[in-house]
N, C-alpha and C positions, 0 to 999 in steps of 0.2 A: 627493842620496841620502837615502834617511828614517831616519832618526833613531830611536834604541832607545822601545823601547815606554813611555809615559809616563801616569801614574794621577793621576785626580784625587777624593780620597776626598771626601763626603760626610756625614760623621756628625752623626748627627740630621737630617737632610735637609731643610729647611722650618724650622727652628728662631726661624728670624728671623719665618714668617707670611708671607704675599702682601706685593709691593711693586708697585705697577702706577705708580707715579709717577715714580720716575729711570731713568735708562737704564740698561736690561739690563745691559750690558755692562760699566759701573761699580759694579755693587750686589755685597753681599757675597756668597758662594756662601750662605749661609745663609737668604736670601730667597728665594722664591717667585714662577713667575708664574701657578699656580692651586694652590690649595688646597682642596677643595671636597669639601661634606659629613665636614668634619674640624674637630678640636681638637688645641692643644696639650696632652698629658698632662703630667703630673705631672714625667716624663724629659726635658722639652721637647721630644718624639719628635710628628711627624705622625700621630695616631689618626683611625679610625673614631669619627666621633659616636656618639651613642646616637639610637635612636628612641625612639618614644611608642608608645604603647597606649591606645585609647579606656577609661575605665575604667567611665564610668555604661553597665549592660547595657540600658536602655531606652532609651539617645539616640536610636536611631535611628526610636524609632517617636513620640518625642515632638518631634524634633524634623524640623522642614519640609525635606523633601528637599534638598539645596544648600546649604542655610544652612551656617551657620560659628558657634563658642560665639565672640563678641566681648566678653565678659568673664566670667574664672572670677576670683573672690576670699575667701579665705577671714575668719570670723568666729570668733573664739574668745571665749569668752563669759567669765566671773570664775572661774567655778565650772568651766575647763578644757575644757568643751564646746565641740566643735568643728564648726561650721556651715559648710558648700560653698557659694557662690553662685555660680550662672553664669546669663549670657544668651543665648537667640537663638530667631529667629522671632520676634521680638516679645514677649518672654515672661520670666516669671525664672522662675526654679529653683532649687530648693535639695537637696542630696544628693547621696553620692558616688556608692556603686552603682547607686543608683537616683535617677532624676532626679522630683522632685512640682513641680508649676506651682505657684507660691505667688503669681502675681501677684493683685493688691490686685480683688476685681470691683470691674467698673463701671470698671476704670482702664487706659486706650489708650493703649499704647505703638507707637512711628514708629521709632523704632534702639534698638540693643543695646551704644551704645557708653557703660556707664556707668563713672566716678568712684563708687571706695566710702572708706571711714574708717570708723575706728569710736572711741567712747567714751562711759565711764559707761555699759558695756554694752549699749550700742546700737547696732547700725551701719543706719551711711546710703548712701542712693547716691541720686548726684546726674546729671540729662543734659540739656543744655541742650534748654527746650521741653517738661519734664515735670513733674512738679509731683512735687518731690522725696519719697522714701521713707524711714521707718523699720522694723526691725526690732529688736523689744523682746526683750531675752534674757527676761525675767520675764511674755510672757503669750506668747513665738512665735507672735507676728504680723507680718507686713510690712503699713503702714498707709499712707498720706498723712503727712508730717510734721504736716498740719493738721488731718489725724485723731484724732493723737493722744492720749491723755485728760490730758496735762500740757502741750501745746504751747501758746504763745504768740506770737502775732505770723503772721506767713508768710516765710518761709524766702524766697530768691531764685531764679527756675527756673534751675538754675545749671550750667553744666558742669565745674565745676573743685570739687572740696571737696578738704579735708585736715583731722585731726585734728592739732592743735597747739598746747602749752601751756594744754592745759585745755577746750581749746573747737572749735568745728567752724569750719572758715573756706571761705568758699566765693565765684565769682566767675563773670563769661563768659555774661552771658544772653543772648537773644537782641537786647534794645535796649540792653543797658549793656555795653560791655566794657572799663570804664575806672574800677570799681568795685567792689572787694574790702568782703564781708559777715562778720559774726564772731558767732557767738552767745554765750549767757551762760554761765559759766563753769560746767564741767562738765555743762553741762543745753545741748544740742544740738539740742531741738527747742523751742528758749525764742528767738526772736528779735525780741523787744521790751521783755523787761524785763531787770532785771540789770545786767550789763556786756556787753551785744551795742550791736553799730552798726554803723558803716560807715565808709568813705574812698574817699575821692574821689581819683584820682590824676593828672585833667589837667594840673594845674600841676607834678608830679614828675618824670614824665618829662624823660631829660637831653636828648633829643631834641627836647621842643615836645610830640609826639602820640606815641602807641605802644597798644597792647589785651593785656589780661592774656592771657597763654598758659597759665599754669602757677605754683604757689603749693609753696613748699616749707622744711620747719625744718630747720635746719644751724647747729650747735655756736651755738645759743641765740640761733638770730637769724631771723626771717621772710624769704625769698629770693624776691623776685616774678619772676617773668620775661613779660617784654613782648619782643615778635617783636624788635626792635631793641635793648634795650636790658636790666637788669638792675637791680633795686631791693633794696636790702638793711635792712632794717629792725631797730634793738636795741630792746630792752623789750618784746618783743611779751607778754609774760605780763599786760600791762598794756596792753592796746590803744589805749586812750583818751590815754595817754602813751609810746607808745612813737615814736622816731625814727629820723627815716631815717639812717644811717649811710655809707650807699655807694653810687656809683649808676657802672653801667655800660654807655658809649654802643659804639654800631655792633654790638653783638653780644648774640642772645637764644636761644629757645627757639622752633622752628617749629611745634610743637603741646605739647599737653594733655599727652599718653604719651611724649614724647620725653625728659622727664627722671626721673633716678633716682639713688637717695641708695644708696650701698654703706657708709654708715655713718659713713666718714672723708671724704665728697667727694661732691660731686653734680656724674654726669655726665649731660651734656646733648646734644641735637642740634640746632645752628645752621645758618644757612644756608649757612655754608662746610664744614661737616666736624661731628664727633665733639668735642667738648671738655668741659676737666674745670677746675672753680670754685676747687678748689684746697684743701686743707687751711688755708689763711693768710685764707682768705676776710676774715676780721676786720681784715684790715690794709688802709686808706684803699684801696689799688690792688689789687685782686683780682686774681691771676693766672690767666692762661687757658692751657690747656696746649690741646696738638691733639694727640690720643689717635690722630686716625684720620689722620695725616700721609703713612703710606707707600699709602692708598686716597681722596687726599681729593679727587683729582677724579673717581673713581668715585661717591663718597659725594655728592657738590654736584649729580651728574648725574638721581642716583636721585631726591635730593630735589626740582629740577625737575617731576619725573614723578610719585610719591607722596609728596611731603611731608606732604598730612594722613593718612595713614595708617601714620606711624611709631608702632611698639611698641619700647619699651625693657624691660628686664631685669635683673636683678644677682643672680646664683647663687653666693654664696658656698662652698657645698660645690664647684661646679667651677671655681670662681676665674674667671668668664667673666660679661663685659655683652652680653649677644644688643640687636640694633638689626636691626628686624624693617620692613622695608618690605613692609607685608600686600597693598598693591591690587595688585604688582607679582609675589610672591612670591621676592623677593630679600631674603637674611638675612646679615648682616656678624655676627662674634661677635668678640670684645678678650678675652684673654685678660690676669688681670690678677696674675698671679703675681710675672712680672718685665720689666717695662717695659725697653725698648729705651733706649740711650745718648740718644736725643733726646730720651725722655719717651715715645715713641709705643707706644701698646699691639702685639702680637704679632694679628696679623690674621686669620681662614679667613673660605670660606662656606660655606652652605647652602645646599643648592637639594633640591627633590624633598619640600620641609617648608616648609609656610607659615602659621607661627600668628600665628591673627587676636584672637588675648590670651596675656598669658601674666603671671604669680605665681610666688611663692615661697612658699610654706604655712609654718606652725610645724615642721614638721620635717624644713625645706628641703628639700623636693622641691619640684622644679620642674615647674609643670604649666601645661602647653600648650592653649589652645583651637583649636580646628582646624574646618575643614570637618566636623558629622557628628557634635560631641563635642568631649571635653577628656580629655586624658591626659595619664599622666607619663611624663617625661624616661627612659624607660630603657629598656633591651635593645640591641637592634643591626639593628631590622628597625621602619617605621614603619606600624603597626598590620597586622602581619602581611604586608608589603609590604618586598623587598628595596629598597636600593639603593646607587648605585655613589659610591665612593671616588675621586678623582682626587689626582693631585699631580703639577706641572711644574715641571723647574727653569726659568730662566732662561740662553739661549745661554751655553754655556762654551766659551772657547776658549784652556784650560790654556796662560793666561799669555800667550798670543800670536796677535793674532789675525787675523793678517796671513800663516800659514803653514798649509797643509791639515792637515787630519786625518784619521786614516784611522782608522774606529772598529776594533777587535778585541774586546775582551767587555764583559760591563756585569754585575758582584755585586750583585745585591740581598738586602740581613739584613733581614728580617722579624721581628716580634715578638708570637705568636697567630695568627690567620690558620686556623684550623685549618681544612683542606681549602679554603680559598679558593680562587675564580680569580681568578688575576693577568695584568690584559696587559701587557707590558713595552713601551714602546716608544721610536722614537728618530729626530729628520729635524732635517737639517741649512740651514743657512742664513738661518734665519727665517722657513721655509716651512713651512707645515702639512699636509705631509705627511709622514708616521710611516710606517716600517718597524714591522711589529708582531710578540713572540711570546709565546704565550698556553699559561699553565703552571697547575699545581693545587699549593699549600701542601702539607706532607704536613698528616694525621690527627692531632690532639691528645688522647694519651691522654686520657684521662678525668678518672682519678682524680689525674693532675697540673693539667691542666687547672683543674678545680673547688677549685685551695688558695685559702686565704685570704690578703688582700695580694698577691697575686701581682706586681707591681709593687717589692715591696721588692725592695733588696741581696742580702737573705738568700734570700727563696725564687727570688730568680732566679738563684742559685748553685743550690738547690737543682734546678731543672726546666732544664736545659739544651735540652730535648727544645723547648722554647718559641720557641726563637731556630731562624730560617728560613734558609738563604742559597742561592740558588738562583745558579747561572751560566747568564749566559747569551750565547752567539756571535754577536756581532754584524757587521756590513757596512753599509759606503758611505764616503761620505766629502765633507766642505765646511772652510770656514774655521771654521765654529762649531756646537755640537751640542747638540741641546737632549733631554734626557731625560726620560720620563713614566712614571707606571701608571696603570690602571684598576685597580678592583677593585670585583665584584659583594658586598655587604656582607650574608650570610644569615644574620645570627641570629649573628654570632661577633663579636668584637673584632678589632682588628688594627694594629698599628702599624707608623711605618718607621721602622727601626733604623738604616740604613747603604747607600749608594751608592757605589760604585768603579768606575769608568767607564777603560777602556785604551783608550789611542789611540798609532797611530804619528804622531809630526809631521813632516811633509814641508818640499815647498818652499814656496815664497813664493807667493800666487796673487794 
């Protein structure tokens, strides 16, 4: 005989982020088996991303049909001034609303995947195979480094630069990749007199051999990473004397763009997964944490397939690391609020967005290069383009799951949404096939709509009108049930607040 009607609530529904690694049926109700085209908010509630907006109004005639902006970086100069640089076509640019070709005549560019830094108000970009460039805040020229009218020496054709401790560091030619360059202190296009040189690092590696990936400063110490391995270097403010500290075998950086400094920790992409260097870095045994533990054999798979075309990110204002596999258009985002009991960052993805660079400006906004252009991080439609919201739980089978179910309704709380379509849906067994029903959000006044904060305590007492819940009658019946929505994402916000799913439990099957 079946058994009184039994609920299995859901609040915050996703909370925990995608888990594709343990078994379903073990994992907390909090986890996720898609999340997609979402964030965790501020609530730790399942959100609508933001899109972009192409911003320069002449990309598209400056730039070559198809191409992609493969690097936007900004330059801010002593005196506040603030310079856009982006690449594609073959070409650079500089400007926000309007894009000017500023590359160098006379000078042939092959890719658009450049390394920038700046200092002593000049910024450089580096790409392996080019013959590096400056940009002089004091005559706004982009020149040759060897152009220059104070330059000394020749720079290396490098693909790795960084600004650190005074001076330009740079790495990754095309016949050296086992050889990190440094110039003279605060003078960046000076690389032969001064205190510029070089190191040689065959004999460092803890491995025997390994090739510079990636060059980075962290709480006062030089961080090399080699595909395999990990070099930690103190006194680098003094090149000529500074020593290697630390060295980390079996584990590195897969490319160039795969790592990023969020200030406290430099998070990386290795070949097993996501990880993080550690705030403790300085201590003899660097700790390696796995950020991307509950996606990391999605993650190891992707990187197979595009490992040189990982893009990283670190957006402080939305407390999230984007890890952008471009050739493939598959995007993982870590949201880094509040880390999971093992350490592992909270998970989504993105699909229907695939930036081929992406920055964080002086007043973090994050701006995205794309197919067509570069834009920022905002609204809810990508460049006047909707798109759809997903979210699945993972099979529930309330505690028992050995006994039928026989579904009866399913509450969904919404939060925003205004006029949205939602499709609700639901199939049983681990089969994908979904019973589907497809409903409309009501209308969000306006003038409640548009408060400020909306998101607080206070004004969400205030707008009750914000909060959705829609019932809805459901049918069928298996040992386990798996719950989902869609949702078309046009131009509005939209979160999930709450899942109630009623089932009768039967017999045994």
């Amino acid at each position: 005989m079946a058994q009184q009607l039994q609920n299995v609530t859901l609040a915050a529904p996703g909370f925990g982020g995608i888990n594709t690694q343990d078994s379903p049926l073990l994992q907390s109700q909090s986890f996720s088996a898609i999340c997609d085209n979402a964030v965790i908010d501020k609530q730790g509630r399942i959100a609508a991303r933001n899109g972009y907006t192409i911003v320069p109004s002449n990309a598209s005639s400056v730039i070559t049909s198809g191409d992609g902006v493969e690097m936007v970086s900004e330059f801010v100069q002593q005196n506040g001034t603030k310079v856009m640089f982006s690449a594609a076509s073959n070409k650079i640019f500089t400007g926000t609303t309007t894009l000017t070709d500023v590359t160098p005549g006379g000078y042939t560019i092959s890719a658009n995947k450049w390394d920038t830094c700046s200092i002593a108000n000049k910024f450089f970009l580096f790409q392996k195979g080019h013959f590096p460039l400056v940009y002089d805040a004091s005559t706004s020229a982009l020149t040759k480094i060897v152009d220059h009218g104070s330059a000394a020496g020749v720079p290396p054709s490098a693909n790795i630069c960084v600004a650190a401790y005074g001076r330009v560091w740079a790495a990754d030619t095309t016949t050296d990749q086992k050889t990190i360059y440094w110039s003279d202190l605060l003078d960046g296009v000076d690389w032969s007199g001064g205190s510029s040189g070089s190191l040689d690092l065959t004999n460092v590696w803890p491995n025997g051999y390994d090739t510079i990936q990636s060059i980075q400063a962290h709480n006062n110490l030089l961080v090399i990473y080699g595909k395999n391995s990990i070099l930690v270097y103190a006194g680098a403010n003094s090149p000529s004397t500074m020593v290697l500290q630390d060295t980390i075998k079996n584990i590195g950086a897969v490319n160039r763009d795969c790592v990023v400094s969020t200030g406290v920790d430099l998070i990386y992409v290795d070949s097993t997964g996501v990880r993080s260097l550690g705030r403790t870095i300085q201590e003899k045994s660097a700790p390696i944490g796995d950020i991307s533990r509950n996606v990391d054999n999605d993650i190891r798979r992707f990187i197979l397939s595009d490992g040189a075309n990982i893009r990283t990110v670190y957006d402080p204002q939305n407390a999230f690391i984007i890890v952008s596999f471009s050739g493939i258009g598959v995007v993982y985002v870590f949201d880094t609020r509040a880390p999971l009991q093992d350490g592992s960052l909270r998970t989504t993805t993105w699909s229907s967005i695939d930036p081929l660079s992406m920055t964080v400006n002086a007043d973090e906004e994050l701006l995205i290069g794309v197919t067509g252009g570069w834009g920022k991080y905002t609204g809810q439609q990508d460049n006047g383009q909707d798109y759809e919201l997903s979210y699945f739980t993972h099979p529930l089978d309330f505690g028992d799951s050995s006994r039928s179910k026989f579904l009866k309704k399913i509450n969904l709380t919404t939060f925003q949404g205004s006029n949205a379509r939602v499709v609700l849906q639901w199939g049983f067994d681990y089969v994908d096939d979904f019973t589907k029903s497809a409903f409309r959000l009501a209308t969000i006044n306006a003038a409640q709509y548009n408060i400020s904060e909306f998101n607080t305590s206070a004004e969400y007492a205030k707008s009750p009108v914000l909060i959705n819940t829609q019932r809805v009658n459901a049918r069928g019946s298996g040992a386990v049930v798996t719950i989902g929505l869609t949702s078309t994402v046009a131009g509005q916000p939209l979160a999930i607040q709450q899942l109630n799913v009623y089932s009768l439990v039967g017999r045994i099957v």
